[in-house]
N, C-alpha and C positions, 0 to 999 in steps of 0.2 A: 744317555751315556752312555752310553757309552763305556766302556772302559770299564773294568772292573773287577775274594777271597774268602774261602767262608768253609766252615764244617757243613754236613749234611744240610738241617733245617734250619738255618737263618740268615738275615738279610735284615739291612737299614742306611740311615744316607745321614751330612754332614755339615761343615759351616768353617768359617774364616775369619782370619782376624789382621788386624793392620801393624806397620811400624809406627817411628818416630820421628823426630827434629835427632831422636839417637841413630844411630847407622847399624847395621844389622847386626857389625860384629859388638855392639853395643857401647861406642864411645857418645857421649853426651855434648850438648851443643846448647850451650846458656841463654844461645840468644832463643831457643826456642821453648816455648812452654808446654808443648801437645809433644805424646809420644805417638811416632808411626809405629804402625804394623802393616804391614803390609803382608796379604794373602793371595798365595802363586796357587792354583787348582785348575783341573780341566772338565769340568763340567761346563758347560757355557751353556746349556740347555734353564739354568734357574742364576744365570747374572746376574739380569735385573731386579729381581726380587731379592738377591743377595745384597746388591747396592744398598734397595731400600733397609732393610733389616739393619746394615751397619750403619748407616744414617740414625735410624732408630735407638741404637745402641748408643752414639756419640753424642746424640741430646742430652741420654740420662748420664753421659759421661763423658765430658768436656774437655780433658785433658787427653781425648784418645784420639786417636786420627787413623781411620783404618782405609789400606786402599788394596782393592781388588784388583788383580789380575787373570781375570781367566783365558786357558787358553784348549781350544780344541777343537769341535767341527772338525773341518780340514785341516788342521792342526795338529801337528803331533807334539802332545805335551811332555810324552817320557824325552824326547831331544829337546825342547823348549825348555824342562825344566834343568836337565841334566848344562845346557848352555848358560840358563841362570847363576848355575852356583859357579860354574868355570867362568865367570866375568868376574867374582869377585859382589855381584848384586845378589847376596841371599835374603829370601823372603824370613818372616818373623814364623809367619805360617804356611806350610804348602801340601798337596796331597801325593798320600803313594798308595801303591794295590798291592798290598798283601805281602806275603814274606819274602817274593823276590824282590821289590823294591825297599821294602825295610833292608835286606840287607846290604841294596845299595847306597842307602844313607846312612848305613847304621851311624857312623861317624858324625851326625847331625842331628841325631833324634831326641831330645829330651822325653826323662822319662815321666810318663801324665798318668801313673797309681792315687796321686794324691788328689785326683780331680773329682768332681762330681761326676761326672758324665761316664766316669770310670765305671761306678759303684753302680749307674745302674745299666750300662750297657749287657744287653740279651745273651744268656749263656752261650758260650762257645763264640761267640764274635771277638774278641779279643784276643783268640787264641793263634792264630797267623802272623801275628805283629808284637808280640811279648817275647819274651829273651831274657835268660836271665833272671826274673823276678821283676822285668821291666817291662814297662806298657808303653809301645811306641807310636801308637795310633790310637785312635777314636772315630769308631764307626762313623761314615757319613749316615747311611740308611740301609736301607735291604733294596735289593732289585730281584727283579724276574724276566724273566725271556724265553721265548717258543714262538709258536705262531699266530701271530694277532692277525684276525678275520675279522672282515663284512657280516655279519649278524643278519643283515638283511640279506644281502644274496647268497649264502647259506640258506637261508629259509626259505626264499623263491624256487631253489633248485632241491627241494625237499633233502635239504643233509642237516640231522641231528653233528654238529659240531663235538657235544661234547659227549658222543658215541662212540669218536674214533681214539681207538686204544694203540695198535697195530699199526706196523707199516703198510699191512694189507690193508688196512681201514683208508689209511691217507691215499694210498694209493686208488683207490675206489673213489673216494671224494674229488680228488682230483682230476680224475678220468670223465667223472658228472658233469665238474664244474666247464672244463674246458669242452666237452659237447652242447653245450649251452648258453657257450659265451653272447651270443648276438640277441639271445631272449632277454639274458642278464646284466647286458649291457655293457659289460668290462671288455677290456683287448687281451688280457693273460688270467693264467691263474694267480700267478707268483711274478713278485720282480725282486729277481736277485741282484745283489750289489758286485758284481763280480770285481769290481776298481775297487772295493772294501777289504783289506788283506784280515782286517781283525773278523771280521762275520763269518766266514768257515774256517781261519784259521786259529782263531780265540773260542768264540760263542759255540759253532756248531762244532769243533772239533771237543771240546768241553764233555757235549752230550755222550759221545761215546767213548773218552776215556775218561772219564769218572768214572765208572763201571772200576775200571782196572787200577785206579787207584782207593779201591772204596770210598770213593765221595770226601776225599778229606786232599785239601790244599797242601797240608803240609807235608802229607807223603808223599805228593808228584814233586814238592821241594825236594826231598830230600832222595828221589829218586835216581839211579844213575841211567837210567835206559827209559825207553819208550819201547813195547811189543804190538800198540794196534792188533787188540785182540777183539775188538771189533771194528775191524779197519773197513770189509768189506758193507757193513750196515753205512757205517758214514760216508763211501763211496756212492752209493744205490739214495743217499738224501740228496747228496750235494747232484745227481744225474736230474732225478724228482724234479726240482725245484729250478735247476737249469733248465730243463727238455718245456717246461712249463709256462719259461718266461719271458719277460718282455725281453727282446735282444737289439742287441746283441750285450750280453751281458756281462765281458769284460768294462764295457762304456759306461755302466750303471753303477752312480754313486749311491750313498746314504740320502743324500739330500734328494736326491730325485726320487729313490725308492720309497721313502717316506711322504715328502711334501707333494709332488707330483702324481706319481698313480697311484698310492694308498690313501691317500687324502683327498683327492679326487676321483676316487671311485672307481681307477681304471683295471685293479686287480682284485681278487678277492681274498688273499690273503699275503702276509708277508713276514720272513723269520726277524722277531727283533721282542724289545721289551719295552716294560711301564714308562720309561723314558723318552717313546716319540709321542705320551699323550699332550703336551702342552703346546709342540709344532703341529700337531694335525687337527689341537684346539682351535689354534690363531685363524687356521683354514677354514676348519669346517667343526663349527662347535654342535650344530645339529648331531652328525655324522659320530664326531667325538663322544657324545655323551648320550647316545641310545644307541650304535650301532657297533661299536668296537668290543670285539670279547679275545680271548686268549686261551689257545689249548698246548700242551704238550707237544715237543719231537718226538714221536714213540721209538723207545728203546726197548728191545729184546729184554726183557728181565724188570726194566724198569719203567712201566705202562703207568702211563695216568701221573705220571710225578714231574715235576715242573723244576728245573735251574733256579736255584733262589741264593742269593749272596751277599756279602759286601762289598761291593765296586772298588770305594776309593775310604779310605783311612784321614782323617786331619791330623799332621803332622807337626813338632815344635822343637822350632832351630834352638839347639842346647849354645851355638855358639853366642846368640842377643847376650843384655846382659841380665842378671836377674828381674829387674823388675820389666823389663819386656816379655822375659818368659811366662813370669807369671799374668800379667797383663794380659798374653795371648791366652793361657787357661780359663781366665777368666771369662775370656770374651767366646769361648767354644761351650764352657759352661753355664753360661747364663741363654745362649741358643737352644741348648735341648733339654734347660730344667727349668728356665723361665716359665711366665705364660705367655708372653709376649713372643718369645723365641719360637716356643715349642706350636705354638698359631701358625707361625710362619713356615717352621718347617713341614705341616700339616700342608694348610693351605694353601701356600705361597708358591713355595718348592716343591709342593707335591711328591711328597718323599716318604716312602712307608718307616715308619719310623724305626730302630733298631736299636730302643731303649726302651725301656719300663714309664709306668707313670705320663705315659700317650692318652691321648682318647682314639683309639682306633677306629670307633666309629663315624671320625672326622675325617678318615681317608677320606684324599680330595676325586678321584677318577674312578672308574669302572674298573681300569685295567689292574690301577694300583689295589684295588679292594679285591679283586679274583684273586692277585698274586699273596696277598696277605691269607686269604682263607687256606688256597696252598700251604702255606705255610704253619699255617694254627692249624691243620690236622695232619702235617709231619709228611704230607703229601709232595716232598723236593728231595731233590739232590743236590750235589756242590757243585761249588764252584773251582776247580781245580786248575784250570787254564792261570788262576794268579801265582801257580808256582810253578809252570814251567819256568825251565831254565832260558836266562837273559831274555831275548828277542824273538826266541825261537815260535811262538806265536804266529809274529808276523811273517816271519820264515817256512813256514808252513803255510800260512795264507799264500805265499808268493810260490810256494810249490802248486797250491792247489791251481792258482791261476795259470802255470805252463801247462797243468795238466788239462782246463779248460782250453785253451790253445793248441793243445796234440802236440806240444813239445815234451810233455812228458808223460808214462804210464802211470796208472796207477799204482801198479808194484814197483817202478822206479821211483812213485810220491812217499812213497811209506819208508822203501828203503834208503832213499835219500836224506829222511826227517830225522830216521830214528839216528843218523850217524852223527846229524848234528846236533842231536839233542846231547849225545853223549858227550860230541866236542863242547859245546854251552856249558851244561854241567862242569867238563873239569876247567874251565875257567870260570869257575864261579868261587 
């Protein structure tokens, strides 16, 4: 995933629900007996296992018809979704990230206090999407992100992986790895996505201001300004990992970074999280499941602590009519308190859960299990990229790529960002 709000130490992921033969805005239609729901989300990484699960659901519950939409990859689901509801075709169920998008639906959000899922979703998760005494979301799961590595060519090129504290450390490890590329057999160290505006302008830009909003979402919401007070550390990452990689790496997407030279062995490590274990499964399950580990971006102050969050929120259109809304609770409830559900989102979807009454020790992947231990010893920071203001994000991704290009400085990247953070902000 992509995509993705959260206090300091927690993280978990999410589920969907269908319409009717009723129409969204909830008028009824005699000739039919099954109610749609219909569920709009941008994870596309656990579809199919989504399918299955709502399949499983509508056996034990006849009258329900639930149909999936996901949309992402190459896809951009905040304009995907944002074009959903301007047709007039709103979904029963759909996902947002965190308090800037709750408060672009605020107008759409039914309130989910009285759910199950409520009661046992993990302290502090709930707290970027509540207003009011209202609870507009419901944790998908937890995610994590930094740099997932080769295990094995780490250990041919004698580097203890989980040594490196320090930018000085990565910088060392990286200096090894690339004098010993042709022993090692890979063509880079790193393949950066540079065609990805969210991967240094969301994920790595995250690492170093968190710091400056102390790790909490809701104050880069509520922020009016951006200072990049550690501007120049997240400059000297994004050089690192460029200078490093496969090129030219404006060219290089997500799907190549991942399914092509990380999955086939061609780099030895790559910035990203627990969400590319099921595509680098499909590839290379050997690879997947004995050779993949995940360390930290080292930040100045914050050594050793890993990005941990909530991605994406499930969401329920207040405008259905009653009993679809309640139908949709239902159907996000009986997902992560079932056992049937709570299997699936374990196993299925491979999802660290971000609810109570899990069996954690049924994490499905390696990577997901490292990022959960992170997390059970308070070992993370936040996730704060979900309340920048509007798009600004990807606005900064796209700064970062002129400046990949030498169309811009990097004291023109920063003071460029900060201007429009402030414009974003007051139109918010």
């Amino acid at each position: 995933m992509k995509t993705f709000k959260l206090l300091a130490p927690i993280v978990l992921t999410g589920s969907l629900l269908a319409g009717c033969s009723f129409s969204s805005g909830g008028s009824s239609d005699n000739s039919e007996d099954k109610m749609t729901i219909e569920i709009f989300q941008g994870k596309v990484e656990f579809n199919d296992q989504f399918e299955d699960l709502a399949e499983q659901y509508e056996e034990d519950n006849p009258k329900i018809d639930i149909k999936i939409n996901s949309v992402g990859g190459g896809s951009d689901y905040a304009s995907a979704l944002k074009t959903q509801f301007a047709s007039g075709e709103e979904p029963e169920i759909f996902s947002i990230a965190g308090p800037t998008e709750a408060a672009n639906y605020e107008q759409y959000l039914a309130d989910l206090s009285n759910t199950k899922a409520r009661e046992l979703a993990l302290k502090g998760s709930l707290e970027p999407v509540t207003k009011n005494g209202e609870v507009h979301g419901l944790p998908f799961n937890q995610e994590g992100y930094g740099f997932i590595y080769n295990k094995k060519v780490f250990e041919e090129a004698g580097i203890d992986a989980k040594s490196i504290k320090s930018y000085e450390d990565l910088e060392k490890a990286v200096k090894t790895l690339d004098s010993q590329k042709d022993q090692l057999g890979i063509k880079e160290v790193f393949a950066f996505p540079g065609k990805e505006k969210w991967v240094p302008g969301n994920h790595l830009s995250n690492v170093y201001l968190a710091p400056e909003f102390n790790q909490s979402v809701l104050e880069a919401y509520e922020a009016e300004s951006v200072e990049f007070t550690k501007g120049k550390e997240f400059q000297r990452m994004i050089d690192l990992q460029v200078d490093y990689s496969i090129q030219p790496t404006l060219n290089l997407d997500y799907s190549q970074q991942v399914e092509k030279y990380f999955a086939l062995e061609e780099v030895a490590m790559i910035q990203q999280g627990n969400w590319i274990y099921p595509s680098v499964h499909q590839l290379a399950p050997e690879f997947a499941e004995n050779n993949m580990g995940i360390i930290p971006i080292p930040v100045e102050g914050q050594e050793g602590k890993l990005p941990v969050g909530i991605p994406n929120y499930w969401a329920v259109n207040k405008n259905s009519n009653n009993e679809i809304i309640q139908a949709s609770k239902d159907f996000i409830d009986w997902m992560y308190t079932s056992e049937a559900g709570k299997e699936a989102v374990l196993q299925d979807f491979k999802f660290i859960p971000a609810y109570k009454e899990f069996d954690t020790s049924k994490i499905a992947d390696p990577i997901s299990q490292e990022i959960y231990q992170y997390a059970s010893e308070e070992k993370t920071t936040g996730w704060v990229f979900l309340g920048y203001p509007g798009t600004w994000g990807d606005y900064l991704g796209g700064n970062v790529q002129k400046y990949l290009s030498d169309k811009m400085t990097w004291d023109e990247l920063e003071s460029d960002s900060k201007k429009e953070w402030e414009k974003m902000d007051q139109q918010q």
